[in-house]
C-alpha positions as CSV (number, residue, x, y, z in Angstrom):
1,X,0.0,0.0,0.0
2,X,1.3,3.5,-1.0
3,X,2.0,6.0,1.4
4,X,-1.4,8.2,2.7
5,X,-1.4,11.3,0.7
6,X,1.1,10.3,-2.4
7,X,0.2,9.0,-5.9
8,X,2.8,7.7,-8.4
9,X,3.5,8.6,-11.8
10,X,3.9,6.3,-14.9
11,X,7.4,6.0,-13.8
12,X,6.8,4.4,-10.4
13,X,8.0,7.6,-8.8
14,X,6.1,9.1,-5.6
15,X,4.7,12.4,-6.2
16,X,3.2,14.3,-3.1
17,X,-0.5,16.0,-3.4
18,X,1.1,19.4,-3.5
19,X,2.7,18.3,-7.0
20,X,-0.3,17.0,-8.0
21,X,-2.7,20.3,-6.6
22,X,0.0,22.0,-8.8
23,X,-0.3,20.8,-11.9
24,X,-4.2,20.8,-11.6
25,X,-3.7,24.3,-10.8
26,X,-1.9,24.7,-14.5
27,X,-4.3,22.9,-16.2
28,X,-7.2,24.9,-15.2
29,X,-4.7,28.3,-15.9
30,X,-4.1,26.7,-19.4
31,X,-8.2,26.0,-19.8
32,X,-8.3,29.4,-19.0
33,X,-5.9,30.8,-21.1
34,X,-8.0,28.9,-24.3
35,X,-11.4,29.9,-23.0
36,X,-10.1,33.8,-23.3
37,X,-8.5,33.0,-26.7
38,X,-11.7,31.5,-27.9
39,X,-13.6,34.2,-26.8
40,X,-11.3,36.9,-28.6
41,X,-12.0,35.1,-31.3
42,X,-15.5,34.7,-31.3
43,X,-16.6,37.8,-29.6
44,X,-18.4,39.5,-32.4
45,X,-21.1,36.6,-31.9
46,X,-22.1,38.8,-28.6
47,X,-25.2,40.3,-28.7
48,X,-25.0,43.8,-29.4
49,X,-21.3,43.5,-30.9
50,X,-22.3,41.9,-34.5
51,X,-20.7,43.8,-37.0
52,X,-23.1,44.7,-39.5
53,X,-23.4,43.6,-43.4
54,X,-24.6,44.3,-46.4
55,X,-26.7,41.6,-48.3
56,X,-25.0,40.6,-51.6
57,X,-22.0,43.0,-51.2
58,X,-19.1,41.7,-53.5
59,X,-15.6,41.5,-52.4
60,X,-14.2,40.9,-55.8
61,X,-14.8,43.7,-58.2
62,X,-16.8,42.6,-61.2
63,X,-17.7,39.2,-59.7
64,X,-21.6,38.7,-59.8
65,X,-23.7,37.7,-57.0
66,X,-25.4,35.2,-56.9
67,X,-26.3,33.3,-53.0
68,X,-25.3,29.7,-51.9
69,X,-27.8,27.9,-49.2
70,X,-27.1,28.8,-45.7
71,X,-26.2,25.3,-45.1
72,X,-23.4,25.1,-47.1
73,X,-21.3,27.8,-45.3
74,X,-20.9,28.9,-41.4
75,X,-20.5,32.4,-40.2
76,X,-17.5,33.8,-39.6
77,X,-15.3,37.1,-39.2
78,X,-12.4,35.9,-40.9
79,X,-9.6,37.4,-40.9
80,X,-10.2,38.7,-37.3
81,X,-11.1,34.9,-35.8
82,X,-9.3,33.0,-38.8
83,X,-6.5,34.2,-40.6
84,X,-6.7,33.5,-44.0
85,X,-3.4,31.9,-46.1
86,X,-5.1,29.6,-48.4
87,X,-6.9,29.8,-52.2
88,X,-7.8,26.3,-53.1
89,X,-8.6,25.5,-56.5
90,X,-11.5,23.2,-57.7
91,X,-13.1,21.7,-60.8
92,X,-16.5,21.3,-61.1
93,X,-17.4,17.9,-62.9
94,X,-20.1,19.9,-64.7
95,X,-20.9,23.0,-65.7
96,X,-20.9,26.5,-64.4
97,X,-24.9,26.1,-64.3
98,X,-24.4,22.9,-62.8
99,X,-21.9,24.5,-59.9
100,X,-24.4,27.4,-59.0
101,X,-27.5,25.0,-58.6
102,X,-25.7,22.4,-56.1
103,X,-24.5,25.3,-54.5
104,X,-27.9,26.8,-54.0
105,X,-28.8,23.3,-52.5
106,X,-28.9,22.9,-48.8
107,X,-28.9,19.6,-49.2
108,X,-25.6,19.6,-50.8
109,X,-23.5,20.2,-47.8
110,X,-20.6,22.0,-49.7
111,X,-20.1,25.4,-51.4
112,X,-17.0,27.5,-52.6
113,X,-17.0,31.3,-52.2
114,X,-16.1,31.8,-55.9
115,X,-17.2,29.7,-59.5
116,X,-15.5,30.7,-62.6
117,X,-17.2,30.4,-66.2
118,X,-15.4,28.9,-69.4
119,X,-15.0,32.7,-70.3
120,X,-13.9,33.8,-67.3
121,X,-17.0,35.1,-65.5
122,X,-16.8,35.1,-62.5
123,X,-19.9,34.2,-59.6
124,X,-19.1,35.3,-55.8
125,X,-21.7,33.1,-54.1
126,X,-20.1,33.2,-50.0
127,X,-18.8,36.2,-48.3
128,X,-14.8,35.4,-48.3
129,X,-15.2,36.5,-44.3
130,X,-17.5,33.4,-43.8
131,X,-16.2,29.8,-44.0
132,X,-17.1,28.1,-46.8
133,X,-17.7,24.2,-47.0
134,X,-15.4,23.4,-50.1
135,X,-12.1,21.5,-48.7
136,X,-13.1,18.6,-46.8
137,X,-11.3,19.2,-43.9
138,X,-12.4,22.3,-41.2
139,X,-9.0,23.3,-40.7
140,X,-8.4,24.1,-44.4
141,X,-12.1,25.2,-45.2
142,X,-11.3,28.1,-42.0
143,X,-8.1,29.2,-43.7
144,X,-9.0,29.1,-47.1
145,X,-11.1,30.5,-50.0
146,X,-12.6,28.3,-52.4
147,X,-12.9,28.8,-56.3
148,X,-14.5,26.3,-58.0
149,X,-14.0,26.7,-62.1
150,X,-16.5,25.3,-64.9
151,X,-15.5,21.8,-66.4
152,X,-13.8,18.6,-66.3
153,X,-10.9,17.3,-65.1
154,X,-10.4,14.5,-68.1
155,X,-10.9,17.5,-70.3
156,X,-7.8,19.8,-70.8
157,X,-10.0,22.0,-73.6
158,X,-12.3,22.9,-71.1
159,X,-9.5,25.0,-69.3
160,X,-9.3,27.8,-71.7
161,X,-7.5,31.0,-72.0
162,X,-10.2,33.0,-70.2
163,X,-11.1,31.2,-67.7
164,X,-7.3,30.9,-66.6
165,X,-7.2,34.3,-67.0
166,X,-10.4,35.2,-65.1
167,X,-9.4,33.0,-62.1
168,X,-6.1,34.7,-62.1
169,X,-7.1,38.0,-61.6
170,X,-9.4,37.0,-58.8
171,X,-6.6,34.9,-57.2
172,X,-4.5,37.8,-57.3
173,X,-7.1,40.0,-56.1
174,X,-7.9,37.9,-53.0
175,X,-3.8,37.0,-52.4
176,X,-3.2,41.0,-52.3
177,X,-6.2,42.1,-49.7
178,X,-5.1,39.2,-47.6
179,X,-1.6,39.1,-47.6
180,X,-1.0,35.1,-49.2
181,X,2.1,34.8,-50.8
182,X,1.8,34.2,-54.6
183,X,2.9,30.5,-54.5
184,X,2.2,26.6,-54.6
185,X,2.5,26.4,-51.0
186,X,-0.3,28.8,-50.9
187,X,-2.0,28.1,-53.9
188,X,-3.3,24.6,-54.0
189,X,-5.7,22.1,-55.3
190,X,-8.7,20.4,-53.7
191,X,-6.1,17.0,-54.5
192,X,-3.6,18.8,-52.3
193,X,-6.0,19.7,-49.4
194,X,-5.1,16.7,-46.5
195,X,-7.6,13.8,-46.1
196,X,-9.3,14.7,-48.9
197,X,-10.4,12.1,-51.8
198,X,-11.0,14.7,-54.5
199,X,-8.7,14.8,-57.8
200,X,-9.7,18.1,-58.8
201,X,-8.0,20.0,-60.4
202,X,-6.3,17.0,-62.3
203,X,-3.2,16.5,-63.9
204,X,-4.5,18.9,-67.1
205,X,-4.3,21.8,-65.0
206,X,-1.9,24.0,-65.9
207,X,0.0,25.1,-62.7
208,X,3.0,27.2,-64.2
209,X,0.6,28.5,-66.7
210,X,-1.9,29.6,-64.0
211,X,0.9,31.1,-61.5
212,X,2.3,33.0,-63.9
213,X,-0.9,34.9,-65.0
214,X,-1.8,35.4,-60.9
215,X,1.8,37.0,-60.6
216,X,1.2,39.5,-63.7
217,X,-1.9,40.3,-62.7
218,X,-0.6,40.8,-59.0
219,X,2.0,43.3,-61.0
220,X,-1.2,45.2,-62.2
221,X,-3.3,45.2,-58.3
222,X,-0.2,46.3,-56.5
């Protein structure tokens, strides 16, 4: 029988109730500690504090509106409770009708803030300060914005000249208001996006193509 007033640790070693009162004590100063981060984070949810918003207000000049389902994104005040550092890049598997109307479906469960046409029209359908449901995976989808493009991934003609263009001046766009770095560590596809069992944008994309038009047109935004 141990000794009244002593536990032992995984290593058979005696450690005396003050030890052990301590390092409850820094557990609950670490719970704490997250429970005031969290609530930096989320404090704008406060009643009274909500900052205010305009319906259908773009934050990519010349995109059109055009509203996903409420289901399909959460709330947020990003970048003040998630930075963002992320653009992920999608592919449809259909067409740019095809992209707005599962969007617009709250059954769908998913939704990227941005759709690009084959001519490089461009749909804003999510608020980049809200988190879209695009990436699979929370982490990603908090610290991202999606764009989702018009097409196929087995089809290399459906990636034309405007639509790379289009999508690279709203890349460039959203890498300049938010600070991301004009690169494939920061530029990625949905493929790339961890856990994630999506190909898109497939091995016809046309990465050094695509960069280099987000860079020139990052030349033109600066």
């Amino acid at each position: 029988m141990g000794s009244k007033g002593k536990r032992s640790d995984a290593s058979g070693r005696r450690v005396g109730r003050r030890a052990v009162l301590l390092g409850g004590g820094v557990a609950v100063l670490g719970a704490g500690a997250l429970a005031k981060d969290e609530l930096a984070r989320f404090w704008w949810r406060l009643p009274g504090t909500e900052k205010k918003r305009v319906q259908g207000e773009l934050d990519h000049k010349g995109a059109e509106w055009t509203a996903a389902a409420r289901a399909n994104w959460r709330r947020a005040d990003r970048p003040d409770d998630y930075r963002i550092d992320r653009v992920v890049i999608h592919v449809v598997q259909g067409s740019y009708a095809t992209a707005l109307k599962v969007f617009k479906n709250p059954g769908h469960g998913a939704a990227a803030h941005y759709v690009v046409r084959k001519d490089g029209h461009v749909a804003q359908m999510i608020r980049e300060l809200d988190v879209a449901f695009h990436a699979g995976n929370r982490d990603m989808n908090e610290r991202s914005i999606g764009i989702e493009h018009e097409g196929f991934v087995d089809r290399p003609r459906d990636f034309t000249a405007a639509m790379y263009a289009g999508s690279a001046r709203l890349t460039a766009d959203i890498c300049a208001r938010h600070g991301i770095p004009v690169d494939r560590e920061h530029i990625i596809g949905h493929v790339e996006v961890e856990g994630s069992d999506h190909t898109d944008p497939g091995p016809h994309w046309d990465w050094d193509r695509y960069l280099k038009l987000v860079r020139e047109a990052s030349k033109k935004t600066a």
